[in-house]
N, C-alpha and C positions, 0 to 999 in steps of 0.2 A: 202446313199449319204447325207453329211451336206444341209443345207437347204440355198439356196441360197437368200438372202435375197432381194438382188437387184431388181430380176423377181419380186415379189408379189404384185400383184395388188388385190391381197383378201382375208380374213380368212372365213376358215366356224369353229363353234367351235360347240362342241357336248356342251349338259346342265348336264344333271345327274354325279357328279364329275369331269366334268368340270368348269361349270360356276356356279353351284347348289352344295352347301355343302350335295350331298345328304345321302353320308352313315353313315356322323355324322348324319343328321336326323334321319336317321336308327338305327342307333345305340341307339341314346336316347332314340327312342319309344320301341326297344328291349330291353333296360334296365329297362325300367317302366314296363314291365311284365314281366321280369325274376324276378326284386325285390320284386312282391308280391308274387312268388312262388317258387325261392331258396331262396331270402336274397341278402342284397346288396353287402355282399363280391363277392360272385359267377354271380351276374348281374354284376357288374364289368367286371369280369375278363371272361366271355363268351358273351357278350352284341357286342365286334366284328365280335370275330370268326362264332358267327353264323348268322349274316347281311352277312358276305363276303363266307360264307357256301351257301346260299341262292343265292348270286349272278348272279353267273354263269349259275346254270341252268333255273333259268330265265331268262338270254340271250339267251340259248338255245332255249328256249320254245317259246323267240320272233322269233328269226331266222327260226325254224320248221313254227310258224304262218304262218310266212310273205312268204314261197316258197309255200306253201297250199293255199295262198290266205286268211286267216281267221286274220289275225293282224287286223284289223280294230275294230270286235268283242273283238279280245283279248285287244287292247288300249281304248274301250269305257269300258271295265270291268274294266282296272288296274284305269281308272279314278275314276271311279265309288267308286271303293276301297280304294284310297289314302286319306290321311287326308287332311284335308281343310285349317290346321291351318297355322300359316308363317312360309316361309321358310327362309333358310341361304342361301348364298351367299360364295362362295370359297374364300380367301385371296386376293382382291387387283384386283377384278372383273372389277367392276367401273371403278379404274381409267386406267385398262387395256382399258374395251372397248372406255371411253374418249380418248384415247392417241391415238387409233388406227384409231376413228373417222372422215373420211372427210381426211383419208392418202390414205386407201384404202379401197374396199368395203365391210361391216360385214356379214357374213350370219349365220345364225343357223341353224345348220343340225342337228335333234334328232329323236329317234328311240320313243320318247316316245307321249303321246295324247295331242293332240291339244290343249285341253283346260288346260291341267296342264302346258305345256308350255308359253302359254298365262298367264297363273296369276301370274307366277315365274317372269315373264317380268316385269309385270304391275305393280307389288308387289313391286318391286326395283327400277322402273319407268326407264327399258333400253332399252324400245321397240324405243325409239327416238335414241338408239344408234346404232341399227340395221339398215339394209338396205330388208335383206329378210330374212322369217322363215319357215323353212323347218321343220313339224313334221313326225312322222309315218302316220299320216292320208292323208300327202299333195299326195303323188305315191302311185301308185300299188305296190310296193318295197320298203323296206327299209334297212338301213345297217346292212350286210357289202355289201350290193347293193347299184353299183355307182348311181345308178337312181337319190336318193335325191341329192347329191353332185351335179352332172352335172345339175341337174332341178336348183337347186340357182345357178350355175354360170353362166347359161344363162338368168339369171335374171339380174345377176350382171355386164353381159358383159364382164367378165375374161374367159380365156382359161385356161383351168385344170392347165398345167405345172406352170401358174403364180398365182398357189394357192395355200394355204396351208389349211390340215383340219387337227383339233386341237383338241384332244380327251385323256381322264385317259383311254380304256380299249384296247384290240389289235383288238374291233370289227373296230373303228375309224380308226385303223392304214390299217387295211385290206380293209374298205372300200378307202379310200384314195387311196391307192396303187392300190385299181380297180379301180378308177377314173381318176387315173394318174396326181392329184396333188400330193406335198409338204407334208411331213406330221411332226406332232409336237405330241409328248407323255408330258402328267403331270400330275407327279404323287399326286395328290390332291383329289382320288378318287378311284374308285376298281381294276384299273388293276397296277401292282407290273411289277418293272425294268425288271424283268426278263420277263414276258409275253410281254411286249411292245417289246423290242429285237428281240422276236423272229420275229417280223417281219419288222424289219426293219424301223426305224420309222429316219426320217432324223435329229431329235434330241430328246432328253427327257430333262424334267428337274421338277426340283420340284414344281416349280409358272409358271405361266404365263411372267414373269419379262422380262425372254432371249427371247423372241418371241418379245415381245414391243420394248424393246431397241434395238435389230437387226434388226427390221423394220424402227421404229423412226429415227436412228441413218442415214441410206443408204436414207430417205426420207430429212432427212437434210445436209444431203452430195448431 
């Protein structure tokens, strides 16, 4: 079902290829150790495929966590894990969250730790552009469990149907569709036209651009 733009009184947006350039960051740290030990032809030219190899089954691994009850363990480890160093920001983030800012309400829903969310914020200086942040650590649950979604929309004071949650992979699109918002696929991240599809997402697109302007556009109408 297209996404009705009228209704929307809120976004939740996932971070990791969504609002975080995270698998270019992936990809670069995979190329700086494929190239001290095949060479830069070949770090090139498998520097993706095996970021987007790795992908999935650690979405798995989060999804297994989080019905066992153990993600919290497993999110203080990937913290624990992750480099320190700056991060990137997806195409046209900024003036996304700007434009949507004070139209209606922002939330961030991410499956990922607390504290890496926080610094990706801080980093970029958008925590003033948010309204509430939902990590894996915030619930007992996390996505594609509605728990986090509906926990920021009742923060935010929106009703599911007059939301949209905004996500690169089809964990985002399945959580949504269990929360029974709006949902928005962009592809700027690990999930591909074809997996987002399969579940139905009420639009895709490649930027954030269509989501901004068909909200901006029904708030100045």
């Amino acid at each position: 079902m297209a996404i009705d733009f009228s209704r929307i009184g809120a976004v939740l947006f996932d971070v990791d290829g969504t609002l975080r350039d995270t698998d270019d960051e992936l990809v670069h740290i995979a190329e700086g150790v494929l190239r001290r030990v095949a060479g830069p032809d070949r770090a090139a030219r498998w520097g993706r495929p095996a970021v987007l190899a790795v992908e999935r089954p650690v979405q798995t691994l989060l999804r297994i966590a989080d019905y066992v009850d153990l993600d919290g363990p497993l999110n203080r480890l990937i913290d624990a894990l992750s480099p320190r160093g700056v991060t990137r920001t997806c195409p046209g983030v900024r003036e996304a969250l700007s434009a949507l800012h004070g139209r209606v309400g922002i939330g961030i829903v991410s499956a990922g730790p607390q504290r890496q969310v926080e610094r990706f914020l801080d980093q970029h200086e958008l925590r003033g552009l948010v309204d509430v942040v939902v990590t894996g650590q915030t619930y007992r649950r996390t996505k594609p469990h509605p728990e986090p979604l509906l926990g920021a929309l009742r923060t935010l004071g929106v009703p599911a149907p007059h939301a949209v949650m905004v996500g690169d992979t089809m964990v985002d699109i399945k959580a949504g569709n269990a929360a029974g918002t709006q949902t928005f696929g962009v592809l700027s991240g690990f999930g591909t036209r074809r997996d987002l599809l399969r579940h139905g997402p009420g639009q895709i697109a490649s930027t954030l651009d269509p989501l901004v302007s068909g909200i901006v556009g029904t708030c100045a109408g």
